[in-house]
PQR file with spaces between the fields and no chain letter, atoms N, CA, C, O and H, PARSE charges and radii, in Angstrom:
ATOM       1  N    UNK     1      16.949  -11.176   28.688 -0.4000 1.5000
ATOM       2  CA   UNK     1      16.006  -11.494   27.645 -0.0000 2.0000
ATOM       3  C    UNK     1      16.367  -10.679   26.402  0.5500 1.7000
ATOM       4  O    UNK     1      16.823   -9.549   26.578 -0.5500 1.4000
ATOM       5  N    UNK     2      16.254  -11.010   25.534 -0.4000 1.5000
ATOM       6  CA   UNK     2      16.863  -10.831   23.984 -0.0000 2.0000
ATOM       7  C    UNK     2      15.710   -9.999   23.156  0.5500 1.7000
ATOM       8  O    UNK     2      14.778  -10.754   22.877 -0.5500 1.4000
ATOM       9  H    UNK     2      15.884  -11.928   25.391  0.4000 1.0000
ATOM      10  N    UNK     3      15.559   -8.983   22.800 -0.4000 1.5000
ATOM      11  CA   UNK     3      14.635   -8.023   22.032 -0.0000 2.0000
ATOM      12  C    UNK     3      14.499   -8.889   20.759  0.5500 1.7000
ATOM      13  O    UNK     3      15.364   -9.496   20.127 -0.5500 1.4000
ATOM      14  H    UNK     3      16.316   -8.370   23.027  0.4000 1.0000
ATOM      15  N    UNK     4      12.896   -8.750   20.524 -0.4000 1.5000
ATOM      16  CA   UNK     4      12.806   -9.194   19.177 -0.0000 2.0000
ATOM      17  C    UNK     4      11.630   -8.126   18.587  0.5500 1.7000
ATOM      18  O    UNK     4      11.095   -7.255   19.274 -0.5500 1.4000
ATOM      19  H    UNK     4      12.194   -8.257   21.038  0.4000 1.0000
ATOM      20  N    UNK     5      11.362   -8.382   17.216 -0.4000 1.5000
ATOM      21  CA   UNK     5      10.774   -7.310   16.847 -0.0000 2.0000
ATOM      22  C    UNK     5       9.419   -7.987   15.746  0.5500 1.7000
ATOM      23  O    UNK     5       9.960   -8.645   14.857 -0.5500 1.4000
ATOM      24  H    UNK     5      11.796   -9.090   16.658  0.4000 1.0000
ATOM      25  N    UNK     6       8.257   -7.988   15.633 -0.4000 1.5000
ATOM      26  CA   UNK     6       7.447   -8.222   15.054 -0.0000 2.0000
ATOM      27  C    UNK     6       7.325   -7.534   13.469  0.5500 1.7000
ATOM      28  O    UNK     6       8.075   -6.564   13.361 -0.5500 1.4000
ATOM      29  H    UNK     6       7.818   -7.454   16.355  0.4000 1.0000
ATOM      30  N    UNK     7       6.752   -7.755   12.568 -0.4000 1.5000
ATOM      31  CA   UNK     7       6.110   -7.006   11.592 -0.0000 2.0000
ATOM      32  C    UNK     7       5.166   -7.997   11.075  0.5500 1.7000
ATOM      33  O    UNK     7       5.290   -9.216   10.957 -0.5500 1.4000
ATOM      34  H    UNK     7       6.143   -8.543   12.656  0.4000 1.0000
ATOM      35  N    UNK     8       3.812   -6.903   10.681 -0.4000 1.5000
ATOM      36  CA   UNK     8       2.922   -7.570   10.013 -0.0000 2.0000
ATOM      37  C    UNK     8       2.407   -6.357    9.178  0.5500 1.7000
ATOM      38  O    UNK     8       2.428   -5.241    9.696 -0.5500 1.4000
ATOM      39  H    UNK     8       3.711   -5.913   10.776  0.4000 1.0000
ATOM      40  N    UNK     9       1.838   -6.569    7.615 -0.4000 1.5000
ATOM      41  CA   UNK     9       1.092   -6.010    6.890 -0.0000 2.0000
ATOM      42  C    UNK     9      -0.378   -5.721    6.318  0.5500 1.7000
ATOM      43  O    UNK     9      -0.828   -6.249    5.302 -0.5500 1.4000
ATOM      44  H    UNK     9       1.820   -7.476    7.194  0.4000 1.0000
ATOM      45  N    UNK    10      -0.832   -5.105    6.860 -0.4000 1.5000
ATOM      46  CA   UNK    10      -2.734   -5.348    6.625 -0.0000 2.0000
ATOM      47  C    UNK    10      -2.796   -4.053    5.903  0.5500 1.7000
ATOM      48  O    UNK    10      -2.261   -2.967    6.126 -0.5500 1.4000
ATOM      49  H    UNK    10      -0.466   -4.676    7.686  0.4000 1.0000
ATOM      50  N    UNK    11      -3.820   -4.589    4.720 -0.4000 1.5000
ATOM      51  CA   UNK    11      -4.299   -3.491    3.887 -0.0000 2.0000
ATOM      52  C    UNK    11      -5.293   -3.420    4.039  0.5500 1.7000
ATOM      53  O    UNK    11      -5.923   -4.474    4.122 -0.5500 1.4000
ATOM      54  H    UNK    11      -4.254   -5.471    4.539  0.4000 1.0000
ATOM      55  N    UNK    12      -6.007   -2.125    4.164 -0.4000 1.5000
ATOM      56  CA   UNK    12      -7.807   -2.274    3.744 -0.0000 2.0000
ATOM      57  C    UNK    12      -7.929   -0.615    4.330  0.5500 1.7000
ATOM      58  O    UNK    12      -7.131    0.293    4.096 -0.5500 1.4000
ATOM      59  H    UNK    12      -5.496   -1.269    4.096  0.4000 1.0000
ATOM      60  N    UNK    13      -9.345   -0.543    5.261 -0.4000 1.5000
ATOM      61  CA   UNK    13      -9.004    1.283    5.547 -0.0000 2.0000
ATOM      62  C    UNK    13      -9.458    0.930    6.772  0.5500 1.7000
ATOM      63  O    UNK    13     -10.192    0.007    7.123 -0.5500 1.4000
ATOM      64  H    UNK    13      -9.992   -1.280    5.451  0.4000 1.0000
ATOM      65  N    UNK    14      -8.781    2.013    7.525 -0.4000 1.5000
ATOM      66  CA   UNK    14      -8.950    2.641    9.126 -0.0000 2.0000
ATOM      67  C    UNK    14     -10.752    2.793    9.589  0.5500 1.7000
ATOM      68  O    UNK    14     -11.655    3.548    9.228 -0.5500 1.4000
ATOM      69  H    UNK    14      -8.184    2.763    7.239  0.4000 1.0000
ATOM      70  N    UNK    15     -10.685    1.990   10.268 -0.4000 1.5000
ATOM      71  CA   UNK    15     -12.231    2.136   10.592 -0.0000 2.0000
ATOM      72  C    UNK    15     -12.194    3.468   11.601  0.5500 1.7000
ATOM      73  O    UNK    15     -12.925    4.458   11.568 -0.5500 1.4000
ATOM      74  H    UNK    15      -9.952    1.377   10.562  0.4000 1.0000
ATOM      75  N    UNK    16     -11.037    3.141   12.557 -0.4000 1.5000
ATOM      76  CA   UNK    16     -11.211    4.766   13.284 -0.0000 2.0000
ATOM      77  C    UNK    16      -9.435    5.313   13.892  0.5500 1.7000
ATOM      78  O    UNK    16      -8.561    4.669   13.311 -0.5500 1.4000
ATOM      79  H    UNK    16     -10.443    2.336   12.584  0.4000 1.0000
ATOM      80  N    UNK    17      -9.188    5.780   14.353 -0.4000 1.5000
ATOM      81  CA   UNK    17      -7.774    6.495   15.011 -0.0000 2.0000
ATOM      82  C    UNK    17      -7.150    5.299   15.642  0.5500 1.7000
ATOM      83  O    UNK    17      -7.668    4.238   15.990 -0.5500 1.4000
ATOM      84  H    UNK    17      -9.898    6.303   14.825  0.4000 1.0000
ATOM      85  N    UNK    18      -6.218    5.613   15.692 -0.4000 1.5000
ATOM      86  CA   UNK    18      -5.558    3.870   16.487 -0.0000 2.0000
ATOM      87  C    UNK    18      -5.501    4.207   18.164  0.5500 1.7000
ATOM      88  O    UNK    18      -5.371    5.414   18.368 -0.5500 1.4000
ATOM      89  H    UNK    18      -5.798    6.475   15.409  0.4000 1.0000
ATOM      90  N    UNK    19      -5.544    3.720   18.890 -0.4000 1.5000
ATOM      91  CA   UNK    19      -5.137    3.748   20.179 -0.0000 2.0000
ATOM      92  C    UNK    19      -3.858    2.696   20.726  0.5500 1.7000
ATOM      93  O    UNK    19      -3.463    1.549   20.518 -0.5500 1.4000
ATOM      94  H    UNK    19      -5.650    2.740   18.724  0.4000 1.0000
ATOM      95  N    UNK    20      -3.545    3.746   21.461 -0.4000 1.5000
ATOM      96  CA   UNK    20      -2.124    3.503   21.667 -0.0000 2.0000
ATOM      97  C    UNK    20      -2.084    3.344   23.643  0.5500 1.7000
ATOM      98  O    UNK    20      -2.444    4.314   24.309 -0.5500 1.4000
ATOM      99  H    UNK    20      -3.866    4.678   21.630  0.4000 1.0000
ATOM     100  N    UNK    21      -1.591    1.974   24.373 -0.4000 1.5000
ATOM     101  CA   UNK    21      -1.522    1.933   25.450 -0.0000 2.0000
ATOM     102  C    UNK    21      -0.292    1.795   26.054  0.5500 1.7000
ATOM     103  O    UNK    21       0.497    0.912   25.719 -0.5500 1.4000
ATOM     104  H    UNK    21      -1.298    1.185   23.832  0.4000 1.0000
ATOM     105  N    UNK    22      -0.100    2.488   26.798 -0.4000 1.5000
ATOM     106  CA   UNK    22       1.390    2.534   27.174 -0.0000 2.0000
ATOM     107  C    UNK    22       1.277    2.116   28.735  0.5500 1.7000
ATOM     108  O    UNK    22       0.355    2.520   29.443 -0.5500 1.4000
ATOM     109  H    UNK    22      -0.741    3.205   27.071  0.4000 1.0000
ATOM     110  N    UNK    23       2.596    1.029   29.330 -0.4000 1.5000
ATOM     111  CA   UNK    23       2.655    0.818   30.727 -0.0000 2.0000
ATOM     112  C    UNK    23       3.780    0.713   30.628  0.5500 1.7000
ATOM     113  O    UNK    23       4.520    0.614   29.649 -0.5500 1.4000
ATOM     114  H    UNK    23       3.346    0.701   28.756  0.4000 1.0000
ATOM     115  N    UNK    24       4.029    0.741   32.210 -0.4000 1.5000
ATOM     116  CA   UNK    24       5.115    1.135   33.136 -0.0000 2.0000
ATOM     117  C    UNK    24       6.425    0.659   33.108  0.5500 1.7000
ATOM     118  O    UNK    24       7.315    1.101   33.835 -0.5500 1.4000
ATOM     119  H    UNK    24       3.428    0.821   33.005  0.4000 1.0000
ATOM     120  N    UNK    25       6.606   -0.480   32.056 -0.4000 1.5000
ATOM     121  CA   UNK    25       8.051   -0.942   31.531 -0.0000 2.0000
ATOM     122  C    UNK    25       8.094   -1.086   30.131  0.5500 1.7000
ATOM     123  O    UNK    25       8.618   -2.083   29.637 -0.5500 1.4000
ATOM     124  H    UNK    25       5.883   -0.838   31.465  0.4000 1.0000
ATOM     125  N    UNK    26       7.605   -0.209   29.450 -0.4000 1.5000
ATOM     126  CA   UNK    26       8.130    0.127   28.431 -0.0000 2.0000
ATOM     127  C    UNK    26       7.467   -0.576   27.099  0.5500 1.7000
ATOM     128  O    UNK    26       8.053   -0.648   26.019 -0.5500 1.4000
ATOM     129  H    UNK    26       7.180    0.602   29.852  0.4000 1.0000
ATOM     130  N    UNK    27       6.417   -0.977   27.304 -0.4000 1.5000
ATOM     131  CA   UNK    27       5.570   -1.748   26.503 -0.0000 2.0000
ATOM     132  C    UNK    27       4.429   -1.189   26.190  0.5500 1.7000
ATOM     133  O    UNK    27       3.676   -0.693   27.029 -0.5500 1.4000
ATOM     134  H    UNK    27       5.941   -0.919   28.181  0.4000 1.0000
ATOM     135  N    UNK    28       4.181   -1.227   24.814 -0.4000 1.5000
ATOM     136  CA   UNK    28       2.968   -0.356   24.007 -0.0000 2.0000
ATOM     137  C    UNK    28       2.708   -1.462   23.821  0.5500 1.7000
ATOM     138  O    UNK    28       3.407   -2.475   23.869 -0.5500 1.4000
ATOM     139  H    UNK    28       4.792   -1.629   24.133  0.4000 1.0000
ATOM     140  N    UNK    29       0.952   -1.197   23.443 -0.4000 1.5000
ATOM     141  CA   UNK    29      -0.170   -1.924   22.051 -0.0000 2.0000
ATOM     142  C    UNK    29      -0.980   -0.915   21.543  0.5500 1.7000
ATOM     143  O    UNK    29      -1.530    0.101   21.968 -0.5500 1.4000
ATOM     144  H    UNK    29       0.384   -0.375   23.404  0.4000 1.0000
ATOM     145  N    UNK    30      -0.867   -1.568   20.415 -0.4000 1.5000
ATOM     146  CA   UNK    30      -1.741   -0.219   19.828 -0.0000 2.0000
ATOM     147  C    UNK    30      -2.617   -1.161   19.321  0.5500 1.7000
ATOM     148  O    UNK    30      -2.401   -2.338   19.032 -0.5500 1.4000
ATOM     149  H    UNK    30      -0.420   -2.393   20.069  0.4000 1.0000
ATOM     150  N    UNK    31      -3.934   -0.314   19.225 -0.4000 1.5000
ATOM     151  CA   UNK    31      -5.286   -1.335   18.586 -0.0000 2.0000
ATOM     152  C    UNK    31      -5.843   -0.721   17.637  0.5500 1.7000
ATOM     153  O    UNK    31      -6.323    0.370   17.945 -0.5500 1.4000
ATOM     154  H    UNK    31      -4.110    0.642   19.460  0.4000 1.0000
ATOM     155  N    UNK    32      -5.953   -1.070   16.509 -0.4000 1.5000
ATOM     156  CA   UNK    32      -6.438   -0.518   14.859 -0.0000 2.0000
ATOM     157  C    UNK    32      -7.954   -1.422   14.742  0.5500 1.7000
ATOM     158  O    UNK    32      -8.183   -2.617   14.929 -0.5500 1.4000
ATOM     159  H    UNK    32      -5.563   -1.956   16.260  0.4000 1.0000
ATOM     160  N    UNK    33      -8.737   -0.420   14.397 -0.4000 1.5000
ATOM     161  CA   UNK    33      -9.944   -1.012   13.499 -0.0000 2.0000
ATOM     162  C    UNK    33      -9.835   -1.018   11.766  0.5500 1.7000
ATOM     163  O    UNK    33      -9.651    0.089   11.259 -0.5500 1.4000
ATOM     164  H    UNK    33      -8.551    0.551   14.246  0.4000 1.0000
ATOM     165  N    UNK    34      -9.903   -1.783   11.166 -0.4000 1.5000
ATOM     166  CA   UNK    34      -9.279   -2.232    9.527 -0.0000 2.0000
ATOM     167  C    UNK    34     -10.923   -2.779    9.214  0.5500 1.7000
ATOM     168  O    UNK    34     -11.609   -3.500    9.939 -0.5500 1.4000
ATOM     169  H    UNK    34     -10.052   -2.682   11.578  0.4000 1.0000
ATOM     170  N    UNK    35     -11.204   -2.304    8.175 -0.4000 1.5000
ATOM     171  CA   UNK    35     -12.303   -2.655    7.279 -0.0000 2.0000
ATOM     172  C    UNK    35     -11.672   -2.791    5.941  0.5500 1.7000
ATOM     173  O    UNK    35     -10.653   -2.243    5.522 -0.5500 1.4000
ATOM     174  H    UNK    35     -10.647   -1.718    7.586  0.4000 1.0000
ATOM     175  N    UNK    36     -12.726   -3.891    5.164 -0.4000 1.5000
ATOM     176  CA   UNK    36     -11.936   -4.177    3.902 -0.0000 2.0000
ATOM     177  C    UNK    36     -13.406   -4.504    3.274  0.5500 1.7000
ATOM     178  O    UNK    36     -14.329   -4.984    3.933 -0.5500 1.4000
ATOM     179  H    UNK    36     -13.555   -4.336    5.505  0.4000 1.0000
ATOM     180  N    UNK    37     -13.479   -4.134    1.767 -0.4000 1.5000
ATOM     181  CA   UNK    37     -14.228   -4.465    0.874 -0.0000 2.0000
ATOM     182  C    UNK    37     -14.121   -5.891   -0.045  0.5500 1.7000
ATOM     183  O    UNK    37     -13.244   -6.398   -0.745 -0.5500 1.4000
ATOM     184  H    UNK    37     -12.730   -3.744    1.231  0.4000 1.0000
ATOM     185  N    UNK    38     -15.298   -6.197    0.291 -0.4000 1.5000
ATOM     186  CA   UNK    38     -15.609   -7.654   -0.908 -0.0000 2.0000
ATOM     187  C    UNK    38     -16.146   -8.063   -2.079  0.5500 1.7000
ATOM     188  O    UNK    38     -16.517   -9.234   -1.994 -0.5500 1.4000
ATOM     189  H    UNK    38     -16.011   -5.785    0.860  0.4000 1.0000
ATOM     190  N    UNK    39     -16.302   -7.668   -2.939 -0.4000 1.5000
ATOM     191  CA   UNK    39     -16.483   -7.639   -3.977 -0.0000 2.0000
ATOM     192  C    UNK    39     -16.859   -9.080   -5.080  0.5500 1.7000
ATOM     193  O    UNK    39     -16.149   -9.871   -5.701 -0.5500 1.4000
ATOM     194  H    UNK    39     -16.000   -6.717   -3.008  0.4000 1.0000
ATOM     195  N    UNK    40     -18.358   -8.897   -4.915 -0.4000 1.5000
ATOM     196  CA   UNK    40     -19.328  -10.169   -6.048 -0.0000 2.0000
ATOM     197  C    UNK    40     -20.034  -10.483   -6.623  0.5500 1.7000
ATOM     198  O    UNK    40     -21.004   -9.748   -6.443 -0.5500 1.4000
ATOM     199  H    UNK    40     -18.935   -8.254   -4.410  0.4000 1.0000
ATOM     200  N    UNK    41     -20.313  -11.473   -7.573 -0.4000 1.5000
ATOM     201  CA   UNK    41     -21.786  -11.502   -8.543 -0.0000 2.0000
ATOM     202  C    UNK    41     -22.771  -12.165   -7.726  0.5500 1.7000
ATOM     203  O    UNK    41     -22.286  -13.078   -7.056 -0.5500 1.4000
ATOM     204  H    UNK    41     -19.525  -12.070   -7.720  0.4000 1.0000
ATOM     205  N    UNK    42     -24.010  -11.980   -7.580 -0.4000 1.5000
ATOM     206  CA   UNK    42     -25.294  -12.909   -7.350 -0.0000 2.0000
ATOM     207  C    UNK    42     -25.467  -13.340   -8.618  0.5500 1.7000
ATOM     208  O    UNK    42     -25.242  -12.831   -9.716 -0.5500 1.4000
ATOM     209  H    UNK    42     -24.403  -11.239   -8.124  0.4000 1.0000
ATOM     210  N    UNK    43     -26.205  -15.060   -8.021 -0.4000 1.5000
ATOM     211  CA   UNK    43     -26.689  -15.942   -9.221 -0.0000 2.0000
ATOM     212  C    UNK    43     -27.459  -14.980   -9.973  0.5500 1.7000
ATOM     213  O    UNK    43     -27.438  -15.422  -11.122 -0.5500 1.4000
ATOM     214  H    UNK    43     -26.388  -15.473   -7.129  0.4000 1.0000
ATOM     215  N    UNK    44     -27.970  -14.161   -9.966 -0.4000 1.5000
ATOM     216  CA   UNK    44     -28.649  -13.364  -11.355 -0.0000 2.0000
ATOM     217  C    UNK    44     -27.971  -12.475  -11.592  0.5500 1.7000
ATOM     218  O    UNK    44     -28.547  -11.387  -11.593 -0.5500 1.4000
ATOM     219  H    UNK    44     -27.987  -13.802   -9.033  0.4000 1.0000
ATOM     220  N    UNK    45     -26.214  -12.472  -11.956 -0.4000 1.5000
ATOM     221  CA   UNK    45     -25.050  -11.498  -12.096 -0.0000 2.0000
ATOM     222  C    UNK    45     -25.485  -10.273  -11.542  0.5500 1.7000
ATOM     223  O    UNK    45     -25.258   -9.472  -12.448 -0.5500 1.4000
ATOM     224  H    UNK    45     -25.746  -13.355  -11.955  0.4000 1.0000
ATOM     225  N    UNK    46     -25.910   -9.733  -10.723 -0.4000 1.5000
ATOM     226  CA   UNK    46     -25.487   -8.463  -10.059 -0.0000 2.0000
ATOM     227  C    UNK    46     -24.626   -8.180   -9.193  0.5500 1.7000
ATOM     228  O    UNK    46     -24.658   -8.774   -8.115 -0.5500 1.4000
ATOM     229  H    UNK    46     -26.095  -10.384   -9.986  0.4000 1.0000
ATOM     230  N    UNK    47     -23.441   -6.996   -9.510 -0.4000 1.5000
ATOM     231  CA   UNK    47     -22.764   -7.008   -8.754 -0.0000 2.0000
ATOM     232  C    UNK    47     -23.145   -6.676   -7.642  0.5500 1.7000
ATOM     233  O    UNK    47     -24.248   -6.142   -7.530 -0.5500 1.4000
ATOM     234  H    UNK    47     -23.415   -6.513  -10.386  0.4000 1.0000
ATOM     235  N    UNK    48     -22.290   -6.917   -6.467 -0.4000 1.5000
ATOM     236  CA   UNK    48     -22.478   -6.231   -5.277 -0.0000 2.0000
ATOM     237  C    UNK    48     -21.100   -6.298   -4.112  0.5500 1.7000
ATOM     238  O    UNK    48     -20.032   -6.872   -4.325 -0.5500 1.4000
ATOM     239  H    UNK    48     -21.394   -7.351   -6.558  0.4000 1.0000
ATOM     240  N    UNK    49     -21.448   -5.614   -2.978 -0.4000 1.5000
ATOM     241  CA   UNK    49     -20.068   -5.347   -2.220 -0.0000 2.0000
ATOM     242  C    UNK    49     -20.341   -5.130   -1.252  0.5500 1.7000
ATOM     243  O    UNK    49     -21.076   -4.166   -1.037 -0.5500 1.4000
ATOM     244  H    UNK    49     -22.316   -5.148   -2.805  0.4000 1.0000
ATOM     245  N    UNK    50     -19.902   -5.882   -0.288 -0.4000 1.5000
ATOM     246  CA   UNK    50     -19.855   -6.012    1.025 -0.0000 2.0000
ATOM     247  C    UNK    50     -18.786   -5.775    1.792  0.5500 1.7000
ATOM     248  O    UNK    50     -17.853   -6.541    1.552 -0.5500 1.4000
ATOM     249  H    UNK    50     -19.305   -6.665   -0.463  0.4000 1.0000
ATOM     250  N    UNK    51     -18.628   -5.131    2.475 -0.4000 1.5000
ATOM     251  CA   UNK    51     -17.874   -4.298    3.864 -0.0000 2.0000
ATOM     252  C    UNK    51     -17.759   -5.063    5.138  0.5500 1.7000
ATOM     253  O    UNK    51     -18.804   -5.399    5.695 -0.5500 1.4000
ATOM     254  H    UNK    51     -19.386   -4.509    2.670  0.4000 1.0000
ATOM     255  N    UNK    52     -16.942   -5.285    5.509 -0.4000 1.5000
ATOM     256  CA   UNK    52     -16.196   -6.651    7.267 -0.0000 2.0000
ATOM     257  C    UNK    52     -15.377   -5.935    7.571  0.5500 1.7000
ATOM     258  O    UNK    52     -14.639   -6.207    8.518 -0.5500 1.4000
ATOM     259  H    UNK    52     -16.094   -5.012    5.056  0.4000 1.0000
C-alpha cells in the first residue's frame, strides 16, 4: 500500500488543547476544537457577533 499524505487549512481559534490518539500500527488522529467568529447588522443596524 502506497503512503499518501493529507493537508487541510482551518483558521479561527483553539477552543481547547488538541488530543492526540495513537495505536498500535502507527496511526495517529488528532482532534481540534476550532471556534470562529461571525460578524453582522440587525434590521435596526446593530452590530453584533456571534461565536460557532
Amino acid at each position: 500500500m502506497s503512503s499518501s499524505k493529507n493537508s487541510v487549512q482551518l483558521m479561527g481559534f483553539a477552543g481547547s488543547d488538541v488530543s492526540l490518539t495513537k495505536f498500535d500500527d502507527q496511526v495517529q488522529i488528532a482532534r481540534v476544537s476550532l471556534a470562529v467568529n461571525e460578524y453582522y447588522k440587525t434590521k435596526s443596524g446593530e452590530e453584533g457577533k456571534q461565536t460557532q
